[in-house]
LODREN-437437 format. One line per 10 residues: number of its first residue (from 1); their letters; for each residue x, y, z of C-alpha. Coordinates in pm, 1 decimal. Example, Ala and Ser with C-alpha at 12.3 -4.5 7.8 and 13.67 -1.06 7.14 Angstrom:
1> AS> 1230.0,-450.0,780.0; 1367.0,-106.0,714.0
***
This chain:
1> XXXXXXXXXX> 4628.6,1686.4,-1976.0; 4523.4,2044.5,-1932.7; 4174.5,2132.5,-1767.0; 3943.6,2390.6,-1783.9; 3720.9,2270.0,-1443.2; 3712.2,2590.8,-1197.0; 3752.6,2472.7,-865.3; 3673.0,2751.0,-583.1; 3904.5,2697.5,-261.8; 3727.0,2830.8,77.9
11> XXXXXXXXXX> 4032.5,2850.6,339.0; 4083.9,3077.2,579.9; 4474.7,3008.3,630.7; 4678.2,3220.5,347.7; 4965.5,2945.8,366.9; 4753.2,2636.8,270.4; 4546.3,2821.3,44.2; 4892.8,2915.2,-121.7; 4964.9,2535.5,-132.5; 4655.6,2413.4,-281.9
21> XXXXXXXXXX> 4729.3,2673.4,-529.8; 5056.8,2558.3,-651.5; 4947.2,2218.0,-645.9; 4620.0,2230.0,-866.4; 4805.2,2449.1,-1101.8; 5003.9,2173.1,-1218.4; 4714.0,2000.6,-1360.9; 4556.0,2351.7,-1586.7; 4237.3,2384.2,-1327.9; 4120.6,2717.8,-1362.2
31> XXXXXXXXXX> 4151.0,2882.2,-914.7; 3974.5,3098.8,-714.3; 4007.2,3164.3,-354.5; 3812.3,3248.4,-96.0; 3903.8,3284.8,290.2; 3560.4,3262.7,424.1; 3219.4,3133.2,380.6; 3055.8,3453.7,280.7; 3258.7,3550.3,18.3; 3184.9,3172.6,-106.1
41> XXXXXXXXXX> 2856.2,3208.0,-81.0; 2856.8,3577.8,-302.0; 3027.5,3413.5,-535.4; 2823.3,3073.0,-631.3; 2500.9,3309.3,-606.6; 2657.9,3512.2,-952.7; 2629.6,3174.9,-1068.1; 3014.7,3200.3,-1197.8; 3044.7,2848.3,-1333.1; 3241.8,2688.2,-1009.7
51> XXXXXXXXXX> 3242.9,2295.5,-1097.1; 3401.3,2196.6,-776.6; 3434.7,2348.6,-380.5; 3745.9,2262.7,-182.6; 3646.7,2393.7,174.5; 3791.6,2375.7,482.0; 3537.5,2313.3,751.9; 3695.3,2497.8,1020.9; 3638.5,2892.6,859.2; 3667.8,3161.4,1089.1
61> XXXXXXXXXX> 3263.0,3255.7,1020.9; 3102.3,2997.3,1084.2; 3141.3,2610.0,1038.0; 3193.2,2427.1,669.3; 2874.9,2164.8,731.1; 2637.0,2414.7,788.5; 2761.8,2598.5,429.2; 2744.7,2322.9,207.9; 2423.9,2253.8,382.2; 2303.4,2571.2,258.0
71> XXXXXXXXXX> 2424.9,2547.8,-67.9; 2293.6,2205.5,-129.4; 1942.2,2290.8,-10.7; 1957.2,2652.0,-216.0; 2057.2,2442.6,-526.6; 2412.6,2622.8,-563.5; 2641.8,2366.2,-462.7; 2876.0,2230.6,-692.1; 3054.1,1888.4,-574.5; 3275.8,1955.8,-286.9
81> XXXXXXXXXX> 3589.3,1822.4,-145.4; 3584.2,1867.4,282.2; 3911.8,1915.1,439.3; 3884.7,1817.6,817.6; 4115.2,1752.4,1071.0; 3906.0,1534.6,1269.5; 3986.2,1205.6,1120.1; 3654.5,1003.9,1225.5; 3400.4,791.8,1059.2; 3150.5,1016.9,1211.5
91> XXXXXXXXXX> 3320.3,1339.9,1047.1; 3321.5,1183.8,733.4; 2960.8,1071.2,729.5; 2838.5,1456.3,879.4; 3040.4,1612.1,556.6; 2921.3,1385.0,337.4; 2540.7,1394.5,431.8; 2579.2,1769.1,415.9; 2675.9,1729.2,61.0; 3068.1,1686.8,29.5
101> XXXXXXXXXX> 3141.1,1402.1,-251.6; 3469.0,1321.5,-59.5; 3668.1,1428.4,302.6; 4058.6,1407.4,292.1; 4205.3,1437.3,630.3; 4453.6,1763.7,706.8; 4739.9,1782.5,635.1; 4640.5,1660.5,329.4; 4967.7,1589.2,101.3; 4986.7,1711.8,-273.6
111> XXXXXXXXXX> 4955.0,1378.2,-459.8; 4651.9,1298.0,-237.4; 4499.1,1660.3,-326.1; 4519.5,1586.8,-684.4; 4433.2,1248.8,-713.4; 4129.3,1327.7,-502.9; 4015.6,1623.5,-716.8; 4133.1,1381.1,-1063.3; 3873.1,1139.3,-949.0; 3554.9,1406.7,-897.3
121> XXXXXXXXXX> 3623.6,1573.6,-1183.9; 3664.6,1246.1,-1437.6; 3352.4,1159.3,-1343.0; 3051.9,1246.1,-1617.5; 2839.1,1521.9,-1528.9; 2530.6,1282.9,-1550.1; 2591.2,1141.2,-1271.8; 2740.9,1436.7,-1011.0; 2491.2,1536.3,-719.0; 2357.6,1841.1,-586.7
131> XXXXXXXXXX> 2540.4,2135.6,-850.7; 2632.7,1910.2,-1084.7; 2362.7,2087.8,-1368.4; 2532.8,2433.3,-1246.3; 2870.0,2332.1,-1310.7; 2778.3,2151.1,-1650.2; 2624.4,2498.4,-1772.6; 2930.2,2673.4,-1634.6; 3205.1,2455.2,-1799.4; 2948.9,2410.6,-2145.5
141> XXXXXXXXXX> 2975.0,2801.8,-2126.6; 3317.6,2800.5,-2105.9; 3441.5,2577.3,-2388.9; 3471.1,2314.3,-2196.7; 3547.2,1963.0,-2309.0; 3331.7,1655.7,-2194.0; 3466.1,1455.7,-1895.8; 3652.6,1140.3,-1988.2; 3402.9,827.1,-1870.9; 3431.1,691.9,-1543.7
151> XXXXXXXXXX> 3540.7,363.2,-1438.5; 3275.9,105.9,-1496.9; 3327.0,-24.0,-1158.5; 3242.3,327.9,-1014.1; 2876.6,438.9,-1085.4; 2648.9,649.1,-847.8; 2500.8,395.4,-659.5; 2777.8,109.0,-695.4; 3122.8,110.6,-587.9; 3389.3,-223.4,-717.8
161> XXXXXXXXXX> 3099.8,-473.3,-606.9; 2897.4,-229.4,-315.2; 2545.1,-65.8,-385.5; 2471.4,152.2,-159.5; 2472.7,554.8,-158.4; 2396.9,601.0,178.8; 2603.4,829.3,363.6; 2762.5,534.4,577.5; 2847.1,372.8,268.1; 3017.8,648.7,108.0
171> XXXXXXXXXX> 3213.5,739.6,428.5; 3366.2,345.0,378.6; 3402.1,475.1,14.2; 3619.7,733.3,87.9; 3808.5,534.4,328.1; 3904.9,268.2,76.8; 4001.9,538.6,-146.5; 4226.0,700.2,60.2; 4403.6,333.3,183.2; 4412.3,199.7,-184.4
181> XXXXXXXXXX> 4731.0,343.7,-299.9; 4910.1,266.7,-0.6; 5124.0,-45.9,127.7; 4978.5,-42.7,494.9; 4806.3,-265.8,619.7; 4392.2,-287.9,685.2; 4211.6,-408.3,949.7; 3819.3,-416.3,835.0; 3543.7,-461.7,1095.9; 3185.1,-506.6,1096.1
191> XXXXXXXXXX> 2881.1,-774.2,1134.1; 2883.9,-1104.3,956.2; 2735.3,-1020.4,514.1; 2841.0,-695.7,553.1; 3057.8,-768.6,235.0; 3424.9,-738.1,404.7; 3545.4,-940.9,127.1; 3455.9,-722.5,-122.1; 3602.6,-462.4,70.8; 3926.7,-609.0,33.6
201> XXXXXXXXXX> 3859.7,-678.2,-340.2; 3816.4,-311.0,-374.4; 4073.5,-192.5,-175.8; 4316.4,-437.6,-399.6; 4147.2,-254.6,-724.5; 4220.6,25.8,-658.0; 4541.3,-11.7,-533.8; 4865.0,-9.4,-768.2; 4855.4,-370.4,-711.9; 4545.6,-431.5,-910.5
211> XXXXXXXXXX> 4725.7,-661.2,-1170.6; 4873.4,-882.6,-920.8; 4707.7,-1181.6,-771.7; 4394.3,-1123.5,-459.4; 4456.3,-1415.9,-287.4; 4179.6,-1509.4,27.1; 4224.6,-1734.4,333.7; 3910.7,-1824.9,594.0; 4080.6,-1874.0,935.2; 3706.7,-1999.9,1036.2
221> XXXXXXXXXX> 3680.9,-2235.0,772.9; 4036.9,-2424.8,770.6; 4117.4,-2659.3,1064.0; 4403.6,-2526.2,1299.2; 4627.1,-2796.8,1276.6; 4638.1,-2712.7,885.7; 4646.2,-2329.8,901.8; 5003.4,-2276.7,919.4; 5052.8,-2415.9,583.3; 4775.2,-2300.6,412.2
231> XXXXXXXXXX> 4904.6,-1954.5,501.9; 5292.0,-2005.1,474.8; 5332.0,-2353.8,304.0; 5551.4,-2637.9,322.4; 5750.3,-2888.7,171.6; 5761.9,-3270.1,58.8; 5698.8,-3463.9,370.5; 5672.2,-3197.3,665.6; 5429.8,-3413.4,797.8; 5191.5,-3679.2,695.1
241> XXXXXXXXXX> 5008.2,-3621.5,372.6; 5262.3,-3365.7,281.2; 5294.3,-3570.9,-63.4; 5418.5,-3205.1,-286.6; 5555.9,-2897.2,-232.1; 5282.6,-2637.9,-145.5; 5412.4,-2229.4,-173.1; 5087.9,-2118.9,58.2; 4886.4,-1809.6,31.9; 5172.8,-1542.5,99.9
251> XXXXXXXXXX> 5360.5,-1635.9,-193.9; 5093.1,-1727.9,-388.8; 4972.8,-1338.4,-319.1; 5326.4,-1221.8,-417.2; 5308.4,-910.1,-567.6; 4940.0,-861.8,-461.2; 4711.9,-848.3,-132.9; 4666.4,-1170.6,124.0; 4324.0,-1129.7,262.1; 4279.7,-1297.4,583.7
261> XXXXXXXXXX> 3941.8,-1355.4,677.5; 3802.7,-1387.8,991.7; 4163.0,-1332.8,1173.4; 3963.9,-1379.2,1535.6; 3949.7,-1731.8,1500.4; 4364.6,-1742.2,1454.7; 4521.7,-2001.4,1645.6; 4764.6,-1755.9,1904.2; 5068.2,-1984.0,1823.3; 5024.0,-1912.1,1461.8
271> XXXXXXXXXX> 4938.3,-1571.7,1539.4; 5323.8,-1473.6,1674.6; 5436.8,-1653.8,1321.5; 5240.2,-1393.1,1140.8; 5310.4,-1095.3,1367.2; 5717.0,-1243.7,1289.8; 5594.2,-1220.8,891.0; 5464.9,-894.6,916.2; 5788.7,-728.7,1080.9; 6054.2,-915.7,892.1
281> XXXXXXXXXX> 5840.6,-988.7,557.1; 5999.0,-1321.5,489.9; 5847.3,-1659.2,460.3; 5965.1,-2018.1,613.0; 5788.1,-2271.2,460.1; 5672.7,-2558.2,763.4; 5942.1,-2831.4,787.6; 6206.5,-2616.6,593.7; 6509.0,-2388.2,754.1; 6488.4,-2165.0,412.8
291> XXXXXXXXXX> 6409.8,-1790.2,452.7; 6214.4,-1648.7,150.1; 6133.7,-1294.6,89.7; 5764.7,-1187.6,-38.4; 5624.4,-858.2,-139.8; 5240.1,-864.4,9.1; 5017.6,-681.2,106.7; 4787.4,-773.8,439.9; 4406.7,-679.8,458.2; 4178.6,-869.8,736.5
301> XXXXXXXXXX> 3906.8,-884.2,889.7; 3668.3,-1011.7,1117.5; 3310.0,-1001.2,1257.3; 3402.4,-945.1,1623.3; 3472.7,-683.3,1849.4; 3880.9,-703.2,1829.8; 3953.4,-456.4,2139.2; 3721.2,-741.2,2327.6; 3909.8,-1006.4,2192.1; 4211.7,-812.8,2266.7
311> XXXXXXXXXX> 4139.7,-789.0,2632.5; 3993.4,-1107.4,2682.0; 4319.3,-1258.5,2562.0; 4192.7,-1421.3,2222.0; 4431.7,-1202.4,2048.5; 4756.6,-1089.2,2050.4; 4788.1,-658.3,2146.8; 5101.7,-642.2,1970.9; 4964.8,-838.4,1611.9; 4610.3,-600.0,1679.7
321> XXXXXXXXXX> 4842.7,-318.5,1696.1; 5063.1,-407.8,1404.4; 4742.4,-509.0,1178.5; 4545.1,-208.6,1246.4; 4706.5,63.3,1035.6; 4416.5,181.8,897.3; 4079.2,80.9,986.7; 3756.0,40.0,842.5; 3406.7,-25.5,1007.2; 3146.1,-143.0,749.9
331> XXXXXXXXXX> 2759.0,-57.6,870.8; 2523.6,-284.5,906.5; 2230.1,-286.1,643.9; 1973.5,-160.2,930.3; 2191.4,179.1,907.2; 2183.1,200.8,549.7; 1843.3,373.0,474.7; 1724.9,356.1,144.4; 2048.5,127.7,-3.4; 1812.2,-190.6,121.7
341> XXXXXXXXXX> 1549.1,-105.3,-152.0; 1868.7,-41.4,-407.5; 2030.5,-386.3,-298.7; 1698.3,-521.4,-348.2; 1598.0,-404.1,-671.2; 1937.3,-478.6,-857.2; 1922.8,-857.1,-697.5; 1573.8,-941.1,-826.5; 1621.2,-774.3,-1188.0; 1963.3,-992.3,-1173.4
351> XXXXXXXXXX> 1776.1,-1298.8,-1019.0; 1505.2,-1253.3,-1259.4; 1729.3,-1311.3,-1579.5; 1878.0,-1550.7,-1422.2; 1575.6,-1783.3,-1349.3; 1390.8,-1609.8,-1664.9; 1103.6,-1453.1,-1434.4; 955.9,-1118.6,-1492.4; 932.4,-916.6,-1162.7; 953.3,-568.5,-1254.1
361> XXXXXXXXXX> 954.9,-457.8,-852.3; 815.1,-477.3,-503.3; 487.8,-320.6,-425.1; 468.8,-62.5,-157.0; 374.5,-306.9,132.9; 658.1,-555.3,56.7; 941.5,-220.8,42.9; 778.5,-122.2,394.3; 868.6,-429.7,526.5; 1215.9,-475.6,380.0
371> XXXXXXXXXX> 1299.0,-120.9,494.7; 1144.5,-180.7,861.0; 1292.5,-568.5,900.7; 1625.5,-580.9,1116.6; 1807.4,-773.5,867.2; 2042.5,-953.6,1129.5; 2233.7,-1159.1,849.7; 2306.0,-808.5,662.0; 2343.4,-806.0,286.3; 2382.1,-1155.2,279.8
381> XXXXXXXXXX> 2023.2,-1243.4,412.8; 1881.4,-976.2,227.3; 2031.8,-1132.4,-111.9; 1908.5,-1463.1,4.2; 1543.2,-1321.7,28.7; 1545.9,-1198.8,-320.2; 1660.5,-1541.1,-481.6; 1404.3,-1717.6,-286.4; 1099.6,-1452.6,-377.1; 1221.3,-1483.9,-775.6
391> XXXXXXXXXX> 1275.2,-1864.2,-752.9; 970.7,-1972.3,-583.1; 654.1,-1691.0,-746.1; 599.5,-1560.7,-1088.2; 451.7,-1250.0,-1124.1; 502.9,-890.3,-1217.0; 519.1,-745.5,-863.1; 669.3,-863.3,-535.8; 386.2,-902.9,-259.6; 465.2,-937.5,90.5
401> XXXXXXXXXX> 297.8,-1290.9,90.7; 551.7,-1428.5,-138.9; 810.0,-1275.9,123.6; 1008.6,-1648.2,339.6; 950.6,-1599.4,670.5; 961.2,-1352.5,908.3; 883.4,-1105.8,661.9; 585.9,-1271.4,586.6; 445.8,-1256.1,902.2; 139.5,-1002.0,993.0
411> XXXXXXXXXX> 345.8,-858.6,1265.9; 622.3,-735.2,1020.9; 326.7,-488.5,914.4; 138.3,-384.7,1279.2; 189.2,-548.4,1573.1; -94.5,-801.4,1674.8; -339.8,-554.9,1864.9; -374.6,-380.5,1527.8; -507.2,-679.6,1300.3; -825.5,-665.4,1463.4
421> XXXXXXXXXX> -1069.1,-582.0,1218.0; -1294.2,-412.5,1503.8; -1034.0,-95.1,1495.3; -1115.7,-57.1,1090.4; -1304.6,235.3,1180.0; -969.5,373.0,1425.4; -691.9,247.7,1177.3; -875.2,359.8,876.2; -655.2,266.2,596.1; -443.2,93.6,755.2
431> XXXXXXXXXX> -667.9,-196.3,843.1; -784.4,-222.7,486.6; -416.2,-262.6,413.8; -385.8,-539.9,606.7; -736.4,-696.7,491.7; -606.5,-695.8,134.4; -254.4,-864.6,211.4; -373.0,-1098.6,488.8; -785.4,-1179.6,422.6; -721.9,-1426.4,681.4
441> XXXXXXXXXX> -746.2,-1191.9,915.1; -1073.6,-1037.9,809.8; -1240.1,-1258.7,1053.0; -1292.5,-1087.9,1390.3; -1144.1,-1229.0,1676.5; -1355.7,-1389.1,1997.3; -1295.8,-1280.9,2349.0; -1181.9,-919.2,2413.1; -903.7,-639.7,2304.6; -639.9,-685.3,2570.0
451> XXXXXXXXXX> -357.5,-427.2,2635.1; -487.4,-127.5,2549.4; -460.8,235.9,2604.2; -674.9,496.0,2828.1; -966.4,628.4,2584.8; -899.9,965.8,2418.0; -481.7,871.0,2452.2; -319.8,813.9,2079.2; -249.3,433.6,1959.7; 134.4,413.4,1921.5
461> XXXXXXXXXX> 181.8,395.7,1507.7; -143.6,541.7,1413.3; -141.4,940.4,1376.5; -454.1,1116.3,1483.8; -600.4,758.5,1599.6; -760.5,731.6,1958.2; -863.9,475.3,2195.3; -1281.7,457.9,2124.0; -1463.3,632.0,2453.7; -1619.4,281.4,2453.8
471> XXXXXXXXXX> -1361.8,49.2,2550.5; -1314.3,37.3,2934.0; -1087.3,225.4,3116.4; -953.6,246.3,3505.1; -1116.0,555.6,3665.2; -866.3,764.4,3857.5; -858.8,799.5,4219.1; -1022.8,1060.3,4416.8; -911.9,1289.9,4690.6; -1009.3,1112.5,5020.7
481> XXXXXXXXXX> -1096.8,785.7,5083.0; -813.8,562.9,4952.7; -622.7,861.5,4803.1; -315.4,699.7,4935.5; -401.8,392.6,4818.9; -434.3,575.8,4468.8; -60.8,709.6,4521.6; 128.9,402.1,4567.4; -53.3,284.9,4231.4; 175.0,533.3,4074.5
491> XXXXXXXXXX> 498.9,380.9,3895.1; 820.7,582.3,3803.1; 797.7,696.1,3454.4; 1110.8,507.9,3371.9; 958.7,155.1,3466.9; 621.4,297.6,3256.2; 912.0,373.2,2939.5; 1073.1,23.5,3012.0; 710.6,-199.7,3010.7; 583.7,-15.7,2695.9
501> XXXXXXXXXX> 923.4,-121.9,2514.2; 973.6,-421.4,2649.3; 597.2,-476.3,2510.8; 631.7,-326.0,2204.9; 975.5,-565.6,2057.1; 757.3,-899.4,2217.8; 468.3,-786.9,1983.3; 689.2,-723.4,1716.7; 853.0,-1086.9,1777.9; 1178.1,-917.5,1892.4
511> XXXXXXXXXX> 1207.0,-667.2,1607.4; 1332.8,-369.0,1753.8; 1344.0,-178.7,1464.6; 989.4,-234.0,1343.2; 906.5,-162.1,1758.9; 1040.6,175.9,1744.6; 877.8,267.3,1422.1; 562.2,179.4,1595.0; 649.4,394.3,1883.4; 766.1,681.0,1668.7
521> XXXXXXXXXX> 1100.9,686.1,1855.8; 1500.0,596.5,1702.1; 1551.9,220.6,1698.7; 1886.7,383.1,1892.4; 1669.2,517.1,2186.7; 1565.9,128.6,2264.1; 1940.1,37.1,2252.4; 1999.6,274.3,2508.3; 1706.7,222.7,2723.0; 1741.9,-162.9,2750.7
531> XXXXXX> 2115.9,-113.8,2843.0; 1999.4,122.5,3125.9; 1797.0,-67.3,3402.4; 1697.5,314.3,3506.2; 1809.6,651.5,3550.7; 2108.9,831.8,3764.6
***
């Protein structure tokens, strides 16, 4: 079908510019071309109707990030296709937080081109980001027909079963994307609930195997001694209790995708069987001699480190090697920003028609502390939160009381020096917060304020908050008598850094990431600085 979309190309090479040309001809897009990032920039500020950027980031004045950074924050960005050929995670996540809706890796082959641009532009206008109300004036002025509807599956924040917009997300996005159409196999890797099966669902969705059969095996969850058929069957009496026939999961997933799950926990015997599959693609049933050919695809996965369990001799190099064709690392939630409050807020309007309960959202306090919490269990804990909350309170708003434990603790809001009400007067509002969540607390502690700073030095968590002049402080040593004594009192700044974190996560009951808000540092920066016993 012919379009009307004008898609600007920014490449500096005259050759692939040339190519991208003759490719996106094909489909009727209406091309300009550009081989730098001023001329791109001259152009989007005549406000010429562009409805889609395919830039190269590597121009010859200056680099491709920093311009669609500056065209997203000036407002005159349409959506834009990055062409990079660093193939990383990291790359893909850098493009796309600068405002690229997708990164194909150079060379980039023609089908790939198209599909990629097909996809932006079927999308509805509504829901495009940064330039998207540009290029809907520019394509309305134009005669433009409407976009044909996206695939329900495929909405702004959600993506075949994932909700999340974060950039990490839509780097794993992409990725699927781009290993969807092929036959190659997937290795997906990340922390236990980060939804790997759905991962594999989506990558099967998408894939031109979509109508065949998604068929998933748990290596964790079937006994060894039983794995082997589960995976490649076997016939009437190959051992005891072998009553039937059974075909097993690779020709059950004929014409479709095998998921294994959980590969780590693979038997290594049965792993050379499946590395013997995966080369010859033909199945032998347990106690038969017949050879039988099947069509699958592989996807797995697992919640370890695989080059560890390579090394340590858990798992075969050669069936690592042979599995990981294309790879995909799914975050964990604690890296996914604002997609925790999403997750949250779809679960609990689902959960609340389920159990008939009419929660409308989470007050501030209760988002504060799902956005702080560590979330070890991932998307999975996080989902398990919400059902609890909406099975166990009525109301119209989620408080942080109502919250199942940790979250409901005080020291998921301030750390335990905080709650005393005698710093109302420091905290300011911040102690009435608390007052009004937990009145338990109202009642001021006996005995004195341990652990705290010199007077006049900031309190970690509260800006513009000092230590009162009252509270009593060391005085420093003076020149002279005992000045030496004075000296060796000193400690290395490093040991200082270490005690205060080390102090900070045991107040926060081993919550790093709530720690390092309260210290106004990365949660990263502890990471490193525990790893480190000290510097050089």
């Amino acid at each position: 079908m012919t379009q009307s979309a004008r898609i600007l190309i920014v490449e500096p090479a005259p050759s692939l510019s040339h190519a991208y040309v003759t490719a996106l001809k094909r489909d009727g897009y209406d091309l300009a071309v550009v081989e730098n990032g001023a001329a791109a920039r001259r152009l989007l500020a005549v406000g010429d109707g562009i409805d889609l950027l395919l830039i190269n980031l590597q121009l010859t004045d200056g680099s491709g990030i920093d311009l669609l950074r500056d065209l997203t924050q000036s407002g005159l960005a349409p959506r834009a296709i990055a062409l990079t050929a660093q193939g990383s995670v990291q790359a893909a996540v850098e493009a796309m937080r600068a405002g690229a809706a997708d990164v194909l890796l150079l060379p980039v082959g023609t089908d790939r081109l198209r599909s990629a641009v097909s996809a932006i532009m079927a999308q509805p206008v509504a829901t495009r980001e940064p330039g998207s109300a540009s290029a809907a004036k520019g394509a309305k002025a134009r005669g433009a027909k409407a976009p044909a509807a996206a695939e329900p599956a495929i909405t702004e924040y959600s993506f075949y079963g994932f909700i999340g917009a974060s950039p990490p997300m839509k780097a794993a996005y992409r990725l699927i994307e781009a290993a969807a159409p092929s036959k190659a196999t997937v290795f997906i890797t990340g922390e236990s609930g980060t939804g790997k099966e759905v991962c594999a669902e989506a990558i099967h969705r998408r894939s031109p195997r979509s109508d065949g059969p998604f068929i998933a095996i748990n290596c964790a969850a079937i006994p060894k001694d039983l794995m082997e058929s589960e995976i490649f069957g076997h016939v009437k009496g190959a051992f005891t209790g072998a009553g039937t026939d059974h075909a097993g999961a690779t020709l059950q997933a004929d014409g479709g995708t095998l998921f294994l799950d959980e590969i780590g926990e693979m038997d290594l015997s049965l792993q050379a069987k499946l590395l013997r599959f995966l080369q010859t693609g033909m199945v032998k049933k347990v106690g038969s001699e017949k050879l039988e050919p099947v069509d699958v695809r592989i996807v797995c996965a697992t919640n370890r480190d695989p080059y560890a369990e390579v090394q340590a001799g858990r798992f075969r190099e050669d069936l690592f090697y042979r599995l990981q064709v294309i790879s995909i690392e799914l975050p964990p939630l604690r890296e996914r920003g604002d997609d925790i409050l999403l997750i949250a807020r779809y679960f609990l309007e689902k959960y609340g028609r389920e159990e008939r309960k009419a929660f409308k959202g989470f007050s501030t306090e209760a988002e504060g502390i799902l956005q702080t919490y560590a979330w070890p269990g991932n998307v999975r804990q996080l989902l398990n939160v919400v059902r609890n909350v909406v099975v166990l309170n009525d109301g119209d708003e989620i408080k942080p009381f109502m919250l199942p434990p940790p979250l409901n603790k005080p020291t998921m809001i301030v750390p335990p020096i905080l709650q005393d009400p005698r710093w109302a007067a420091v905290a300011g509002p911040l102690a009435s917060q608390i007052g009004q969540s937990f009145p338990a607390l109202a009642a001021p502690p006996s005995g004195p304020i341990a652990g705290l700073g010199i007077p006049g030095v900031p309190i970690p968590g509260l800006a513009g908050s000092r230590v009162p002049p009252s509270l009593p402080s060391s005085p420093a040593p003076v020149p002279g008598e005992g000045w030496q004594d004075g000296e060796r009192r000193i400690r290395p700044l490093w040991q200082v850094e270490k005690e205060a974190i080390d102090e900070a996560i045991r107040l926060c009951h081993g919550n790093i990431t709530r720690a390092a808000a309260l210290l106004e540092i990365n949660p990263c920066t502890i990471y490193r600085r525990r790893q480190k016993k000290r510097p050089g």
